[in-house]
N, C-alpha and C positions, 0 to 999 in steps of 0.2 A: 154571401152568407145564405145557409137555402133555409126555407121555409121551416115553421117550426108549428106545429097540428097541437091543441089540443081539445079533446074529447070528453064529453059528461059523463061516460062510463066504460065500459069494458066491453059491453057489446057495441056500443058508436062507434069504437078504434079499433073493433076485428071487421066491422061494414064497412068502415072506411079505407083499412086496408085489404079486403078481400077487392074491393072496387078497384085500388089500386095495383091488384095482380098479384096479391101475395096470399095465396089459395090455399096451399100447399100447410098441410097440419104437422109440426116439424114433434109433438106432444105425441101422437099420435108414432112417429116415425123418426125417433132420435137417435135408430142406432146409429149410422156414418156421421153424426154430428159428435158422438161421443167418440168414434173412433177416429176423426178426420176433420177436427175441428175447426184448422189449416183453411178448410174449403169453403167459411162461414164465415160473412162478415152481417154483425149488426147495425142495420140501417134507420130503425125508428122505435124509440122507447119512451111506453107509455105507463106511468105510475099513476095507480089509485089507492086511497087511503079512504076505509071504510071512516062514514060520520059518525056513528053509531056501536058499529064493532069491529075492533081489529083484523077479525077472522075475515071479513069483506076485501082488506087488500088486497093488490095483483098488480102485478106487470107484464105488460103487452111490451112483446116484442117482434121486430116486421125484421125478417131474416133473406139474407140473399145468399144462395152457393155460388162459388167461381164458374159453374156452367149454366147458373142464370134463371135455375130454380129460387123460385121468392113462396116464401111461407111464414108464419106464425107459431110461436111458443110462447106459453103463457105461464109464469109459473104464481104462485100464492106466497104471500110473506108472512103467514102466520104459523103458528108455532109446529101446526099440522102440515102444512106442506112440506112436500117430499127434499129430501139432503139430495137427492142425486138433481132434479132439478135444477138447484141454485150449482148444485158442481157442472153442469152442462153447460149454462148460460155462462159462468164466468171465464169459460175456458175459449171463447168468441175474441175476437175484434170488433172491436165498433166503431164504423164510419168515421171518418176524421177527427179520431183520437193522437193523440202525436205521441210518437213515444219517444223516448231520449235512450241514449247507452252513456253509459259512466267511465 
C-alpha cells in the first residue's frame, strides 16, 4: 500500500509536491492534457474544504505524462470555478484505480 500525505493547506501540498519533482504548472499549460489525456495519469489528490467559506475549496492534484513530465493542477470547487477545469481533470486516470468491463 504506498503512502498516503496529508497537508494543512493548499500551499503545504504544492511545496510538498513541487519538492517531490512535480514543477511543471499543468493550469497554466493544459492544452495536450485536454487533447491527449491518454498521456496523463493522476498520482496524488489533495482535497480542501474551506472552514469558513466554501469559496476556499480546492483540489490539488500531482499529475505525471507517459514521458515522465510530473506537474500540478489545481482546480476550485466553488460555484465560480471554471466547467472546463473539472472537464479536464475528470478526463485522467488515477493511479491505482481498477476498472472493470462488463
Amino acid at each position: 500500500m504506498s503512502t498516503i500525505y496529508h497537508y494543512a493547506s493548499v500551499s503545504e501540498a504544492l511545496t510538498k509536491l513541487r519538492e517531490k519533482g512535480f514543477t511543471f504548472d499543468f493550469n497554466q499549460n493544459e492544452e495536450d492534457i485536454i487533447l491527449h489525456p491518454e498521456n496523463y495519469t493522476i498520482n496524488h489528490i489533495y482535497h480542501y474544504e474551506g472552514n469558513s467559506n466554501p469559496d476556499d475549496e480546492a483540489t490539488v492534484y500531482g499529475i505525471v505524462s507517459k514521458y515522465g513530465l510530473k506537474g500540478v493542477f489545481v482546480t476550485g470547487t466553488s460555484a465560480n470555478s471554471s466547467d472546463k477545469n473539472a472537464e479536464t481533470i475528470v478526463k485522467l486516470s488515477i493511479k491505482g484505480k481498477h476498472s472493470t468491463t462488463l
